[in-house]
C-alpha positions as CSV (number, residue, x, y, z in Angstrom):
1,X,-101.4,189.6,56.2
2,X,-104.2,190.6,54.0
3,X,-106.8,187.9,54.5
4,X,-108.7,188.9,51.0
5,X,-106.1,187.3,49.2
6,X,-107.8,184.2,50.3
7,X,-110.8,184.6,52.0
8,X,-113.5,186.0,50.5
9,X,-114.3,189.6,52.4
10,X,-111.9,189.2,55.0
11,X,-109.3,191.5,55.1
12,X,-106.6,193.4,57.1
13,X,-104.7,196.5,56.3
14,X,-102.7,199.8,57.2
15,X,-104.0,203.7,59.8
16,X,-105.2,207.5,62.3
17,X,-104.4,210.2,64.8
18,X,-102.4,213.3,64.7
19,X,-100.1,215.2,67.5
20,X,-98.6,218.5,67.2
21,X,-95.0,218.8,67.1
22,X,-93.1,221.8,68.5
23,X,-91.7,224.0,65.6
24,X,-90.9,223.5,62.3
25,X,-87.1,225.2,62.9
26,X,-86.5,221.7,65.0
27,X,-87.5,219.0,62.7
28,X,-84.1,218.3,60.9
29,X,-82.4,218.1,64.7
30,X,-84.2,215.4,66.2
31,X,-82.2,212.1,63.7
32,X,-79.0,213.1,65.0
33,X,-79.8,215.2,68.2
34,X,-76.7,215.2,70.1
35,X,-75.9,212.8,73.3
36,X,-73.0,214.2,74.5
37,X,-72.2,217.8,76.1
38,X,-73.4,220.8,73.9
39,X,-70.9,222.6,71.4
40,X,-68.0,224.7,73.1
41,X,-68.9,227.4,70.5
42,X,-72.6,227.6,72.1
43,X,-72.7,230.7,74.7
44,X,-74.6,231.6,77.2
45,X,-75.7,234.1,75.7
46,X,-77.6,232.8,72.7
47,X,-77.4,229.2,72.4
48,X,-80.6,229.1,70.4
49,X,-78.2,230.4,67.3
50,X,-76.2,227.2,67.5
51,X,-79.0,224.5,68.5
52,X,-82.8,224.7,69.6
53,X,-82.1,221.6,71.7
54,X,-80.5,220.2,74.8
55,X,-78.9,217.2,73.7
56,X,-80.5,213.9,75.2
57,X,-80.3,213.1,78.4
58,X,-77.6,209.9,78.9
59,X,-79.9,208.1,81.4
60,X,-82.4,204.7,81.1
61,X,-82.1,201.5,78.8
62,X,-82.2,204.1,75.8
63,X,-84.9,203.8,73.1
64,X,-85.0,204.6,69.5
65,X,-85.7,208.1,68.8
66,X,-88.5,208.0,66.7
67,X,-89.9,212.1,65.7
68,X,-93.3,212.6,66.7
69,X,-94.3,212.8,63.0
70,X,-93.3,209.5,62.4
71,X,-95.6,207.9,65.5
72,X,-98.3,210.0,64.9
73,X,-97.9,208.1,61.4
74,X,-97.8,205.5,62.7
75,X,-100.7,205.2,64.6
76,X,-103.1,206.2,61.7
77,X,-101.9,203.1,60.1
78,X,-103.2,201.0,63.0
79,X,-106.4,203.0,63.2
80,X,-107.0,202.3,59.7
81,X,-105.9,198.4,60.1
82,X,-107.8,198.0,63.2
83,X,-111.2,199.3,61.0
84,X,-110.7,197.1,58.2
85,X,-110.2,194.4,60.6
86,X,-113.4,194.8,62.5
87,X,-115.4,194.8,59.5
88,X,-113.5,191.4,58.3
89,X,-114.1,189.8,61.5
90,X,-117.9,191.0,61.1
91,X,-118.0,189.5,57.8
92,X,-116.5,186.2,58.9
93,X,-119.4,185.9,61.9
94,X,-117.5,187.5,64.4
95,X,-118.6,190.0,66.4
96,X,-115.7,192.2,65.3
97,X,-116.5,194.3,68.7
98,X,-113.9,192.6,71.1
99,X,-114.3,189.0,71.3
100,X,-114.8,186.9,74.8
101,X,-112.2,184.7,76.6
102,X,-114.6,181.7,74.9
103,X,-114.1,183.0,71.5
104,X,-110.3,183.5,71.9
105,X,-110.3,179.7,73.3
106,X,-111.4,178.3,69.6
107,X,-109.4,178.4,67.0
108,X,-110.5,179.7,63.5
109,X,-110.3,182.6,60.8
110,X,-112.5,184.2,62.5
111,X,-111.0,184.7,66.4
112,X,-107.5,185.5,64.2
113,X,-109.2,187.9,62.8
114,X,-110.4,189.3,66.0
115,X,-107.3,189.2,67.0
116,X,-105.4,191.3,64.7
117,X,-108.1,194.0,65.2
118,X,-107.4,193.8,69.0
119,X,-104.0,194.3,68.2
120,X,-103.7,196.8,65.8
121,X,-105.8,199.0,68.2
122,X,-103.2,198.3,71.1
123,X,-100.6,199.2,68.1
124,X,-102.4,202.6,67.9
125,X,-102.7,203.7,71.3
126,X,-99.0,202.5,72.1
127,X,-97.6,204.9,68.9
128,X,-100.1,208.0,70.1
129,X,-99.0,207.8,73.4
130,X,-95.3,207.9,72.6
131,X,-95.8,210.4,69.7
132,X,-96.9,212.8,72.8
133,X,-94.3,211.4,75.2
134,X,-91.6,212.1,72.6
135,X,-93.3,215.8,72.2
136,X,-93.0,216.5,75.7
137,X,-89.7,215.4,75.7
138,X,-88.5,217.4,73.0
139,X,-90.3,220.4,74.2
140,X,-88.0,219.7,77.9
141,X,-84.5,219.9,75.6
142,X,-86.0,223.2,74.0
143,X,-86.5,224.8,77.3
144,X,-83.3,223.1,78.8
145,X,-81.6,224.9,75.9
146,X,-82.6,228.1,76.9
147,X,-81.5,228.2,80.3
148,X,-85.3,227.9,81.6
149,X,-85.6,224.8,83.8
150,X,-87.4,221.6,82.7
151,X,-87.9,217.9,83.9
152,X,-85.1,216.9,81.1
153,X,-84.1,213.4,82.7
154,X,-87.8,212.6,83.6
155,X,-89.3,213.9,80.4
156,X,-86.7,211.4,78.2
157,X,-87.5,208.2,80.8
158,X,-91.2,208.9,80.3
159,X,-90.2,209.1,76.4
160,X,-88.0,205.8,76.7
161,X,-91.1,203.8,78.2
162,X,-93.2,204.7,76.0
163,X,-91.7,204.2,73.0
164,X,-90.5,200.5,74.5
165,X,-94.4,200.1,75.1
166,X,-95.1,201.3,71.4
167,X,-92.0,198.6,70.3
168,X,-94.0,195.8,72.4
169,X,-97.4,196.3,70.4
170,X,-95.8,196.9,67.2
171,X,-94.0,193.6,67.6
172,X,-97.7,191.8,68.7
173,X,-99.4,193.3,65.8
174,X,-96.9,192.0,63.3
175,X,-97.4,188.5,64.7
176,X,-101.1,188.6,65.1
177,X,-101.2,189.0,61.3
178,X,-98.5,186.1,60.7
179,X,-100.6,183.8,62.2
180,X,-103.3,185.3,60.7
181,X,-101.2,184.6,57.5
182,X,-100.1,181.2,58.6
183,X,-103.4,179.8,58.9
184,X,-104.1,180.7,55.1
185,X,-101.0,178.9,54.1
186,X,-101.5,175.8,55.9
187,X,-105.4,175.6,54.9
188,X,-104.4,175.7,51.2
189,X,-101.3,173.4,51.8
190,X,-102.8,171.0,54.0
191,X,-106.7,170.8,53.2
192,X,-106.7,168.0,55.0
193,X,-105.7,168.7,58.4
194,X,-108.0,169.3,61.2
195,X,-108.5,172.6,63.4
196,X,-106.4,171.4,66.4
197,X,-103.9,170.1,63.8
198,X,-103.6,173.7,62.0
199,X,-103.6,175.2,65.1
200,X,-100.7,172.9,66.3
201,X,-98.9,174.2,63.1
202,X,-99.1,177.8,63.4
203,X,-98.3,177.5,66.9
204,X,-95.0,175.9,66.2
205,X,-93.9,178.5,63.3
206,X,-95.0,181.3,66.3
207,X,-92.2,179.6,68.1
208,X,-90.0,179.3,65.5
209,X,-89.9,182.9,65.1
């Protein structure tokens, strides 16, 4: 993953961003935030005392409940990775500015480079926008708590795609910088295979995974 360990000045690495999250009172809720019907001892009256949320709306595929801390985290790892890997790719003769259908064609340290640096930024976006999805969502089962009336099923669906979205780049970014990784391997173990050869090779461990 971290292409300094064997090529000189090119390198890819961890993240940056930051989203506010609703109050500090509801932080140890979210992990185990309730899917089924709220406690019988909750009243009308005061259901804040009991719980500040709603419990989550049983509707969609589902999605990991990540907290909004954790994405925002998230995606300030794959700011950071997606700056070290522009300057990599710049040091390796690419552009390191988005790379052209031609350049993605070839096959090379270089374009993988690239590649992980388009990633990681796709990785970024994809985490911010579910750390704000996930907000919004958790600001709906505060008001839904309360009585007042909020989007609750809509808010958690919008939550639900984005984190599957955030899931998606995650899962490219890992692999970009596996092949990334694989082409280092196979350059040191077989010095004496050709571009289209090594390229062959990573392709098929990319399929084996």
């Amino acid at each position: 993953m971290a292409s300094r360990r064997f090529w000189r000045g090119c390198a890819t690495a961890a993240v940056a961003v930051g989203l506010a999250w609703p109050t500090a009172g509801v932080r140890a809720q979210i992990a185990s935030a309730p899917v089924q019907g709220l406690s019988e001892s909750i009243t009308t009256v005061e259901p804040l005392t009991v719980s500040p949320l709603a419990p989550v709306p049983e509707v969609g595929l589902g999605a990991t409940y990540f907290r909004p801390e954790e994405l925002t985290a998230r995606a300030h790892d794959a700011r950071q990775a997606y700056i070290d890997s522009k300057a990599d790719a710049r040091q390796c003769g690419m552009a390191g500015t988005g790379p052209s259908a031609e350049v993605f064609g070839e096959f090379g340290i270089g374009p993988l480079l690239d590649s992980v640096r388009v990633a990681e930024y796709d990785r970024q976006k994809a985490a911010e926008a579910a750390a704000e999805a996930t907000t919004a969502a958790l600001s709906a089962r505060m008001s839904a708590a309360r009585g007042e009336t909020s989007a609750l099923a809509a808010s958690e669906l919008a939550r639900q795609r984005a984190v599957r979205a955030y899931q998606k780049a995650d899962a490219d970014a890992l692999e970009a910088h596996r092949r990334l990784g694989d082409l280092q391997d196979l350059s040191a173990t077989d010095s004496g295979a050709g571009r289209w050869m090594l390229k062959a090779m990573v392709d098929d461990r990319s399929y084996e995974r």
